[in-house]
C-alpha positions in Angstrom: 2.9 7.6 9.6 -0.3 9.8 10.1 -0.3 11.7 13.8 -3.3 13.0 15.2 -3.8 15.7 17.4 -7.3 16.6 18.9 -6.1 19.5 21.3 -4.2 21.4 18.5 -7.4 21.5 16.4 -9.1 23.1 19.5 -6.4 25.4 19.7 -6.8 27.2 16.9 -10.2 27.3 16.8 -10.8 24.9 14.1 -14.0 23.0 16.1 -15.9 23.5 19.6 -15.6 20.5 21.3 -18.8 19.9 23.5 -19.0 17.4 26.9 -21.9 16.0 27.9 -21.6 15.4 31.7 -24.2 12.6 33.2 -26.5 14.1 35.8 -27.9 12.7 38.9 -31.7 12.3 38.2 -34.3 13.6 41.1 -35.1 10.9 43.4 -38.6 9.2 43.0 -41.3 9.8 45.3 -41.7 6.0 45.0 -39.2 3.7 44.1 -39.8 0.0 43.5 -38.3 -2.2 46.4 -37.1 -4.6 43.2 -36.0 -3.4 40.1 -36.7 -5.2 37.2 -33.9 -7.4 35.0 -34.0 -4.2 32.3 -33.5 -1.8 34.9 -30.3 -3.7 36.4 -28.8 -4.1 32.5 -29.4 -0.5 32.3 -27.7 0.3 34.9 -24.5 -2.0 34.8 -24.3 -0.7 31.4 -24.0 3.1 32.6 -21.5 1.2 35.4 -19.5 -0.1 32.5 -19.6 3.1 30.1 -18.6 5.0 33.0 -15.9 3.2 34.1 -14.2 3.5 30.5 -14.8 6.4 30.2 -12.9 7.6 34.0 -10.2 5.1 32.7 -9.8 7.0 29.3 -9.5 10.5 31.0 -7.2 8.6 33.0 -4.5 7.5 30.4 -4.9 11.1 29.3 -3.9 13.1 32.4 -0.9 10.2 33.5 0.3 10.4 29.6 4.1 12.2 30.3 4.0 15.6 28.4 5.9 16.0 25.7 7.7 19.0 23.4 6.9 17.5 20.4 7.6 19.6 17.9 3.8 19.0 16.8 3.0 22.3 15.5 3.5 23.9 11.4 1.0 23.0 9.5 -1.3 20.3 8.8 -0.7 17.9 5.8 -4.2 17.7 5.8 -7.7 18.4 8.3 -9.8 15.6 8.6 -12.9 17.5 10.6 -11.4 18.4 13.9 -8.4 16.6 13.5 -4.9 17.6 12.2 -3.5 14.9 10.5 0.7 14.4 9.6 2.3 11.6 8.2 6.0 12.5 9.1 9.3 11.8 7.1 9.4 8.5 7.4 10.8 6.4 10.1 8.9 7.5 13.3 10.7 7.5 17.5 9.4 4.3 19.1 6.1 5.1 21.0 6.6 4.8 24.6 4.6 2.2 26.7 2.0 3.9 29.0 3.1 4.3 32.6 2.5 1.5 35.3 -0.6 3.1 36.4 -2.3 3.4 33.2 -1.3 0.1 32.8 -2.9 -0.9 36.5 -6.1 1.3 35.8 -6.7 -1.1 32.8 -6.4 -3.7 34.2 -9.1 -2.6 36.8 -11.6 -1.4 34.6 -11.3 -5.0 32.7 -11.7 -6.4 36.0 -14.9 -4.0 36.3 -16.2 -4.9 32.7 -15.8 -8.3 33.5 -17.8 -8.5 36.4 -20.9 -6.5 34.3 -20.2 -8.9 32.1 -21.1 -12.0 33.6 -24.3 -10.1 34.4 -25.0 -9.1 31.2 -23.5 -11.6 28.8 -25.6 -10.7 25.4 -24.3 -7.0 25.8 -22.3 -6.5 22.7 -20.8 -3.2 23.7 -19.7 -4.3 26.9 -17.8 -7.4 24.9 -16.4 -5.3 22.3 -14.7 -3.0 25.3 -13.2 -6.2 27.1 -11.7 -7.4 23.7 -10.2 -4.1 22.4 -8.5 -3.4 25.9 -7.0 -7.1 26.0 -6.1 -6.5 23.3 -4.3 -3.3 23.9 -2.6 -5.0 26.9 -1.5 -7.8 25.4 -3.5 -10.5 27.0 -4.7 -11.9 23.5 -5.7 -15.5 24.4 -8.0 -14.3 26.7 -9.4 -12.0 24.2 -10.0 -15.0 22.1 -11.8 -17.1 24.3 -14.5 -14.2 24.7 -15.7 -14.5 20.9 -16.0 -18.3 21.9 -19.1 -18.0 23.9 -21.7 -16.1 22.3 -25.3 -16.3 21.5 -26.4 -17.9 18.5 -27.8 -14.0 17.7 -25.0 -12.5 18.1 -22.2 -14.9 16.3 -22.1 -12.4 13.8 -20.7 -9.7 16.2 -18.1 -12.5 17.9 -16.9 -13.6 14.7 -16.4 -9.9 13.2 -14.2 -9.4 17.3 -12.5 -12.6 16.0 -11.2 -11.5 13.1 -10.0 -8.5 14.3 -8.4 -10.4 16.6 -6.7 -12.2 14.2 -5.8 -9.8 11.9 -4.0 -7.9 14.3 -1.5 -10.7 14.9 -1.4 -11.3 11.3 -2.6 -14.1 10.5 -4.7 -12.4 7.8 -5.7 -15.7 5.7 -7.7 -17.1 8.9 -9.3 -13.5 9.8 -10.2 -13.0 5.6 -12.3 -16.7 6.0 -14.0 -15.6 9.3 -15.1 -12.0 8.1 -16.2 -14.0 4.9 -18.3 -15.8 6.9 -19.6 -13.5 9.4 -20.5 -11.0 6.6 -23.3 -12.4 5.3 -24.6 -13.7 9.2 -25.0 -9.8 10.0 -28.1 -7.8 9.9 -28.7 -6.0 6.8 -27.7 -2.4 8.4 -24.0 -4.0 9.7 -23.4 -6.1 6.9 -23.9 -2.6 4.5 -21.5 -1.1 7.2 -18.6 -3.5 7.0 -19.0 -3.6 3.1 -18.5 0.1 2.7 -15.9 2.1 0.6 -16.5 5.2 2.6 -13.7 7.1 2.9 -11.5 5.1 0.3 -12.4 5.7 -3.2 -11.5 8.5 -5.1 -14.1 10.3 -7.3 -14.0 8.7 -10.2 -13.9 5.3 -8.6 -16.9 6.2 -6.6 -18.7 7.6 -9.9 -18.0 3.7 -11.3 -19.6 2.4 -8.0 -23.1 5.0 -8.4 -23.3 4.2 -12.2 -22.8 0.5 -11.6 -26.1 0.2 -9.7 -26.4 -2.5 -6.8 -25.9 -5.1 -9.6 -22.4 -4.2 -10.6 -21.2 -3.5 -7.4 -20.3 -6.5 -6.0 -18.1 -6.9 -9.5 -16.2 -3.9 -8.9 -16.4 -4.8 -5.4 -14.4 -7.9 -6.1 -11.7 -6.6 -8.4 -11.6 -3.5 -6.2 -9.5 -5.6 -3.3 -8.1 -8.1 -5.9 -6.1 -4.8 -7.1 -5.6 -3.8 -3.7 -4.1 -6.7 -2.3 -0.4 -5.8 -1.7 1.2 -8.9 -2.8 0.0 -12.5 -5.0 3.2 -14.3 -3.4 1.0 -13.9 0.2 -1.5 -16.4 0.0 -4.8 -14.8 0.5 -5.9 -10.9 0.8 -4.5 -9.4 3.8 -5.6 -6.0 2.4 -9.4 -6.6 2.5 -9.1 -8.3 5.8 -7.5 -5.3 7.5 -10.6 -3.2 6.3 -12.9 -5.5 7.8 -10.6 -5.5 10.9 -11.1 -1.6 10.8 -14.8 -1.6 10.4 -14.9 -3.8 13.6 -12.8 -1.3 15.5 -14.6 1.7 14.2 -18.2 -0.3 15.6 -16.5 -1.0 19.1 -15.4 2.5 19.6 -18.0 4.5 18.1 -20.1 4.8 21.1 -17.0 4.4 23.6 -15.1 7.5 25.5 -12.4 8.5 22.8 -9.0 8.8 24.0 -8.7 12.2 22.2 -11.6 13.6 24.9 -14.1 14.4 22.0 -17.0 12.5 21.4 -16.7 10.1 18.5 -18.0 11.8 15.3 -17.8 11.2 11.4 -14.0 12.4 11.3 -12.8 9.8 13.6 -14.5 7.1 12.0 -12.9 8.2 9.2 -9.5 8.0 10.1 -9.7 5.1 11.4 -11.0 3.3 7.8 -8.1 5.2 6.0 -5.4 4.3 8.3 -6.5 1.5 11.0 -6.1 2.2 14.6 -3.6 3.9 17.2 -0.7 2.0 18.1 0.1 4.8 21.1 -0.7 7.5 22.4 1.1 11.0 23.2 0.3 14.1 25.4 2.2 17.1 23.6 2.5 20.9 24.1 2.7 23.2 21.1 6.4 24.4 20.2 5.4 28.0 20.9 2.3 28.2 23.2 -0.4 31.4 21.9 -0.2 34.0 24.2 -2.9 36.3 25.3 -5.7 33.6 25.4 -6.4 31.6 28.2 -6.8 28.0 27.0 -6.0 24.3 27.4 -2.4 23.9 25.0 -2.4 20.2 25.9 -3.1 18.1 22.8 -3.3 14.1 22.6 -1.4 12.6 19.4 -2.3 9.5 17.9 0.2 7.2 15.8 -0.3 5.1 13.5 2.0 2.0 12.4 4.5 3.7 10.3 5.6 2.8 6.8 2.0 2.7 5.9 1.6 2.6 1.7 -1.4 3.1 -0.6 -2.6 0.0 -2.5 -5.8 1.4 -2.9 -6.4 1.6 -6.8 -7.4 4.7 -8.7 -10.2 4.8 -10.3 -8.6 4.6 -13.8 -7.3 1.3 -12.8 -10.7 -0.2 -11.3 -12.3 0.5 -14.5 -10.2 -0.5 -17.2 -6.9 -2.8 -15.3 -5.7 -4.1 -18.4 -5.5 -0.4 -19.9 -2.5 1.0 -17.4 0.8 0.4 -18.2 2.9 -1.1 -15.9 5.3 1.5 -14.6 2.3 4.3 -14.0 1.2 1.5 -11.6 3.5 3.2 -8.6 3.1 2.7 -4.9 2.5 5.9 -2.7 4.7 6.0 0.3 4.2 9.4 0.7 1.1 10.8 2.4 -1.2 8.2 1.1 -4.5 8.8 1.0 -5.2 5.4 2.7 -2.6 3.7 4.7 -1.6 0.1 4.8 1.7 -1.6 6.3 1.4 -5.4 5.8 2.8 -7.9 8.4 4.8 -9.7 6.6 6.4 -6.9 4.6 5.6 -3.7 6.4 7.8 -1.9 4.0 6.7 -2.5 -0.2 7.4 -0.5 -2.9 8.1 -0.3 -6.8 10.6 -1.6 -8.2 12.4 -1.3 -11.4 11.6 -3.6 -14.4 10.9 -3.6 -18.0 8.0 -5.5 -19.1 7.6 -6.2 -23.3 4.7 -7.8 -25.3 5.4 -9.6 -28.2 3.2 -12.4 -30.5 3.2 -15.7 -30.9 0.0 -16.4 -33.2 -2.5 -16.1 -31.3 -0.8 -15.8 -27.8 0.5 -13.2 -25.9 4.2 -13.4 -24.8 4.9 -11.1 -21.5 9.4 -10.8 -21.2 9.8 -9.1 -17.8 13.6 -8.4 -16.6 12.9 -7.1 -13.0 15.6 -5.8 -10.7 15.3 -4.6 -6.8 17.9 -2.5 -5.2 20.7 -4.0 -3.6 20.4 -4.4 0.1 21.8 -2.0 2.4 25.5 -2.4 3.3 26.1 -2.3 6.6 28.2 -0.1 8.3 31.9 -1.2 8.7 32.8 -1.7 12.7 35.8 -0.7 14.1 38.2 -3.6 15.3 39.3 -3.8 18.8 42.3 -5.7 19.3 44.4 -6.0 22.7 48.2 -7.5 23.4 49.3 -9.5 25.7 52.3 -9.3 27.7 54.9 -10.5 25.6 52.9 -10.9 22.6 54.1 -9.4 19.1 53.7 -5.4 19.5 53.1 -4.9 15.8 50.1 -7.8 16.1 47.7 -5.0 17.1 48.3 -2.6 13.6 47.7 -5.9 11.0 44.7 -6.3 9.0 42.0 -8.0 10.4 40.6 -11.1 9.6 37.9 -11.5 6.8 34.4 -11.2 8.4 32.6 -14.8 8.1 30.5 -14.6 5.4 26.4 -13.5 6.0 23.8 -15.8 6.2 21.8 -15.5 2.7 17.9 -14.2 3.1 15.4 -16.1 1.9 13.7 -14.8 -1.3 11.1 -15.5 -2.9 9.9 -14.1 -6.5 6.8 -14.6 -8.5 5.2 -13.5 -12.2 1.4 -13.7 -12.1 -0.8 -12.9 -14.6 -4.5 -13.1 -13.8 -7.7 -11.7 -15.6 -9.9 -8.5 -14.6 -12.0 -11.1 -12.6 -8.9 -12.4 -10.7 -8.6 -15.8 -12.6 -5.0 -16.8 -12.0 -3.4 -17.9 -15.7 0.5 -17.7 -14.3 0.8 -18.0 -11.0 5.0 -19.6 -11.2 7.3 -18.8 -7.8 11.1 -18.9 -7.8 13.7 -17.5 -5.5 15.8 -15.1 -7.9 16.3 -11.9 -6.3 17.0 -10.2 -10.2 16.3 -11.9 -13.5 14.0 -12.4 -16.7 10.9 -14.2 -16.7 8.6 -14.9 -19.5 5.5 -15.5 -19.4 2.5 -16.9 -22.0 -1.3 -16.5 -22.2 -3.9 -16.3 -24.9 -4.4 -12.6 -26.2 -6.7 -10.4 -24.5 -6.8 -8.1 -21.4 -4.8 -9.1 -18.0 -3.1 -8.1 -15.0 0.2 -8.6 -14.8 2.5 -8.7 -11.9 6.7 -8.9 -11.0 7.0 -9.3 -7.1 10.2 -9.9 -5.1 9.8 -10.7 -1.1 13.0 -10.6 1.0 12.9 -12.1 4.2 16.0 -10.4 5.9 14.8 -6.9 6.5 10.6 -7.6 6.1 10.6 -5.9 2.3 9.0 -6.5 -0.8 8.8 -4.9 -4.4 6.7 -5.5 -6.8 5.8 -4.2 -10.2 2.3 -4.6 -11.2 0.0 -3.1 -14.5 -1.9 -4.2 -17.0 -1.2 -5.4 -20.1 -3.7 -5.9 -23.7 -3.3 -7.6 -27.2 -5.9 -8.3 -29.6 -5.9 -10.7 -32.1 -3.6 -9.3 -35.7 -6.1 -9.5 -38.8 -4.7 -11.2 -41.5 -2.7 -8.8 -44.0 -1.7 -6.3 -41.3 1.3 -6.0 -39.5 2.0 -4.8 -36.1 5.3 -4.3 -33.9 5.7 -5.4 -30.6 7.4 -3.7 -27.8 10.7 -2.3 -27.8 13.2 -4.3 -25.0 16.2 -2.8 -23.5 19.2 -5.6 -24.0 23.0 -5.2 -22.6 25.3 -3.9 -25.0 27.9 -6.3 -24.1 28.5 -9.0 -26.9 27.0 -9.1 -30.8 23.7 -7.7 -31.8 21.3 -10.7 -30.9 19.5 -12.5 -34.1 16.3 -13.5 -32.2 13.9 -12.9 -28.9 15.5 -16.2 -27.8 19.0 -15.4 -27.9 18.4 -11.9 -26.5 16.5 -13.2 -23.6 19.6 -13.6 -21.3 20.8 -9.8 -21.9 17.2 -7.9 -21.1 17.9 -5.6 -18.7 16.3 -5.2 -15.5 15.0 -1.8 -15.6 14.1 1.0 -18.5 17.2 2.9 -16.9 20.2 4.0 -19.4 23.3 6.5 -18.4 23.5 9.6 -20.5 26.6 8.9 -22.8 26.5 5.1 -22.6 25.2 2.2 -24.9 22.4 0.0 -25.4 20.9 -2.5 -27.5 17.1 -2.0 -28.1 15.3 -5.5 -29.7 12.0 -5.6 -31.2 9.7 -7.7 -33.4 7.9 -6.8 -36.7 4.8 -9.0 -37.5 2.9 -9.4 -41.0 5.6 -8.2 -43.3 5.0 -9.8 -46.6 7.7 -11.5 -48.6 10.3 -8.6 -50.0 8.7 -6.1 -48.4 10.8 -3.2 -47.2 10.3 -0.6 -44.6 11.3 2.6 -43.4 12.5 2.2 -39.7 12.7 5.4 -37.4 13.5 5.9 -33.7 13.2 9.2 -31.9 13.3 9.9 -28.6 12.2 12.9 -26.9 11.3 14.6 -23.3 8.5 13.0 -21.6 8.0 15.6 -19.4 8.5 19.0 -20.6 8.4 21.7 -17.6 5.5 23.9 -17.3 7.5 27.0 -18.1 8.7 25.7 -21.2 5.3 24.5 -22.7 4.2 28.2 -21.6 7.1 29.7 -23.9 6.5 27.3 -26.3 2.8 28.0 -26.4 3.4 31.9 -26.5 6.0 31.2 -29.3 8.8 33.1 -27.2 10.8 29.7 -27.5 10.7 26.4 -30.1 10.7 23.0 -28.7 14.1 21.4 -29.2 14.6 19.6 -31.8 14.0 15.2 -30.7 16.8 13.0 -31.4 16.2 11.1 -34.3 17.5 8.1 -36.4 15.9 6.3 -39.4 17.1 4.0 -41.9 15.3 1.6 -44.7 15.5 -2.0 -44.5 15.0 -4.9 -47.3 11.8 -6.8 -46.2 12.2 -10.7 -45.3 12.6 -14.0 -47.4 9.8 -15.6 -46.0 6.3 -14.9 -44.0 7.1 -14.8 -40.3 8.3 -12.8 -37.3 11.0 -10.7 -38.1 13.6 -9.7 -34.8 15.6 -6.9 -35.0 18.1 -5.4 -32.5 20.2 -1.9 -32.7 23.2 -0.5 -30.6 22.5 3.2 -29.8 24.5 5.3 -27.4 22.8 8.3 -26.2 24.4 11.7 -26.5 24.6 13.6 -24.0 21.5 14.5 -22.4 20.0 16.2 -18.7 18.5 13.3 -16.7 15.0 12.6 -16.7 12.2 10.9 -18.4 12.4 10.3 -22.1 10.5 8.7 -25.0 12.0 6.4 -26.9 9.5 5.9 -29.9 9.8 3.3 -32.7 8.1 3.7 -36.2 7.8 1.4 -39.3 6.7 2.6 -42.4 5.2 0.3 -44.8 4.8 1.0 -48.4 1.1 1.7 -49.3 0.1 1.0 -45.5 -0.5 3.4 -42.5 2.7 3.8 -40.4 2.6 1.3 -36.9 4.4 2.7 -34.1 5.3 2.0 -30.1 6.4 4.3 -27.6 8.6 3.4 -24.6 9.5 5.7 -21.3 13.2 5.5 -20.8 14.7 6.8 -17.6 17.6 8.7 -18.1 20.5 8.9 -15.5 23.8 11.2 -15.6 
């Protein structure tokens, strides 16, 4: 959960921060007895910028100070801002004080009197909806975006939306952005379409070299990537950026609550991790000595549990070409932070997804697995006695606890092309299992996702995955599937369905059954089988000794064996029991290899996870 301090950053000297103070003009030598309707909207305007701004200044001197702690370094400096995201779950912000909470509700009293003077003003509307907002009174809100001039619908639909989106109902704020987006003016509908402050370089390279007329292409698979979960029907994701853009254009010429005027860093903040959701007046841990200054600072937090579903840029341009598990979600300091409503808490999940072929099609086996839910902590039972009662009744076991209430769960396997076609789209409730699923070869997006209604959580799995078309006369493997040992060695994909596993995790010392197809062998045809496994991830000292010569790399475990080649044309399955010796933990290689005779050597690798 970011926090953002303003005073700290002046502190330290990291930024002036300048006021501009609104003088009292000379008097004219001759005023008009009348002024004219332009004059008056200027002036109720000043009225109304003024009065936010006292109540702003307000909230900051009635905030209770706090001894934070905020002080160390910065995770990161965003202009004048320090910005932390904490170590996870974050104290509950305090609600502001009666009289900030009476101030507001004078100022909207204010605002709302300019209003009904000024009705077109869209800045005057855009403060009356953010600060009902903020309080709470959200049907009033609403009924402002009602009334609005057919010139500027755009503007009350965008305050709509943002409206919405902030109670969550996502799939009704997504169709009213949609259609305010292309009502706005040229200059505000380039605004709310902009990546600024969300891409990283290579995905905003693909953006430049795409020209306006591949834009809106990546545009569109940029959020069908992002969106956090396919079992939520529509993109909640996209929405809350449109939400943000319409919170960055109400307070971007508004009286910041950080008492600095609104600049480029703020903005960008607020697009990379949404708005405030309270407000804090701190005091550094150890206050500088020897210079006389203002130690006060304001922190801003953000909703916590906030996760990055923005995609890389390796993913925009090629989805089909990631493989699943380097498809991870960054809880973290994420460069962009998102907490969805219905699920403010989504992460990875383990899961072992396999490609094999059926002619022309591509088979996707997926054995997925969350972790368990927590167990809740045992409670002591309080018994009394009676007079007269058994003494000995108070010492004997308890009764069973009744037995909990199952959560709701819902699962889904999706797999959809690089232009968001949905080819699978096939929901169930299984917490854990195997799914299969089949679609002609080529390049898709496939997904695993697992939402749990008891504690708001979901997990998903999600990467691409690719197969081409196998030429007649050459053969190909597919990939290797982890299987429970338990049982005999299975004699087809079908029978070894039931046993995949539902992760690529194995226990040092342990067995396993690894399964795998073998495609285009011809009739007789033998081959020379090898698996070796090896460390994924060799440390950077040891590829430094390795690369001096001061050490050798140690020898990978390795195991090969011929086998006579098949009776007939068709899919051969095989399946092996290893048991691993025994090994540090960490990330391995398991990589399969078939020699053919007279034919170039087909292999596939897969990353194991190995646990003590």
């Amino acid at each position: 959960m970011p926090n953002i301090p303003i005073g700290l950053a002046r502190r330290i000297g990291l930024a002036a921060v300048f006021i501009c103070l609104a003088l009292p003009l000379p008097a004219r030598a001759a005023q008009e007895e009348t002024a004219s309707p332009e004059a008056d909207s200027i002036a109720l305007l000043e009225e109304a910028k003024q009065e936010q701004k006292e109540f702003e200044r307000f909230r900051e001197q009635r905030l209770p100070p706090e001894w934070s702690g905020f002080g160390g370094q910065c995770d990161a400096l965003v202009g004048r801002m320090c910005l932390r995201h904490g170590d996870g779950e974050a104290p509950p912000v305090e609600p502001a004080p009666i009289e900030v909470e009476m101030a507001r509700m004078d100022m909207l009293r204010t605002l709302g009197r300019i209003h009904s003077s000024i009705p077109r003003d869209r800045w005057v509307l855009g403060q009356r909806v953010y600060y009902l907002r903020e309080q709470g009174e959200l049907l009033r809100a609403e009924a402002l975006t009602e009334r609005c001039h057919p010139d500027d619908e755009w503007w009350c639909m965008a305050l709509k939306g943002y409206l919405l989106q902030s109670l969550g109902e996502s799939i009704d704020a997504e169709a009213i952005f949609r259609d305010a987006i292309p009502r706005m003016p040229e200059e505000e509908r380039e605004r709310w379409l902009a990546l600024d402050y969300l891409l990283d370089e290579e995905a905003r390279e693909l953006f430049e070299d795409a020209g306006p007329a591949g834009q809106a292409a990546l545009r569109q698979r940029l959020w069908l990537l992002a969106d956090p979960l396919y079992l939520v029907e529509g993109n909640d994701r996209e929405a809350e950026q449109y939400a943000r853009r319409t919170l960055i254009r109400i307070r971007e010429s508004a009286e910041s609550p950080y008492d600095i005027p609104w600049e480029e860093d703020l903005e960008e903040l607020v697009a990379r991790y949404g708005g405030e959701v309270g407000w804090e007046r701190g005091r550094p841990a150890r206050p500088a000595s020897g210079m006389l200054q203002d130690n006060r600072f304001i922190i801003g937090r953000h909703r916590p549990h906030g996760r990055e579903f923005m995609p890389a840029g390796a993913f925009l341009e090629d989805p089909a070409g990631v493989p699943v598990r380097a498809w991870e979600i960054e809880d973290r300091a994420p460069w962009t932070g998102y907490a969805a409503w219905y699920a403010p808490i989504i992460t990875s999940m383990d899961a072992q997804v396999a490609r094999f072929r059926r002619g022309d099609s591509l088979l996707v086996v997926a054995g997925y697995q969350p972790p368990p839910p927590p167990e809740e902590p045992a409670r002591p039972t309080v018994r009394e006695t009676a007079p007269g009662a058994d003494p000995f009744a108070a010492f004997a076991a308890p009764p069973p606890p009744p037995p909990a209430a199952a959560s709701a769960v819902e699962s889904g396997v999706f797999v959809l092309t690089p232009e968001g076609e949905r080819l699978v789209d096939r929901r169930g409730s299984d917490r854990e299992g195997v799914v299969t699923a089949r679609v002609p070869n080529g390049d898709y997006i496939f997904g695993m996702e697992v939402l749990e209604d008891a504690d708001d959580r979901g997990w998903r799995v999600r990467g691409g995955v690719r197969q081409e078309n196998l030429p007649f006369g050459l053969a190909a493997i597919s990939d290797v599937v982890l299987l429970d040992p338990a049982g005999d060695l299975p004699e087809s994909l079908e029978e070894a369905l039931p046993r995949v596993l539902g992760s690529t995790r194995v226990r040092s010392g342990e067995p396993f059954v690894a399964g795998w197809e073998v495609y285009g062998l011809q009739t007789g045809e033998s081959a020379i089988v090898g698996i070796t496994m090896q460390d994924a991830n060799p440390g950077l000292l040891a590829r430094a000794t390795q690369f001096l010569r001061l050490t050798t790399p140690e020898a990978p475990l390795e195991l090969s064996w011929e086998e006579g080649g098949p009776d007939e044309l068709g899919t051969v399955f095989r399946a092996i029991a290893l048991t691993l010796p025994e090994v540090e933990a960490g990330e391995y290689d398991l990589i399969l290899t078939v020699q053919l005779p007279g034919r170039s050597p087909i292999d596939v690798t897969t990353r194991l996870t190995v646990e003590e």
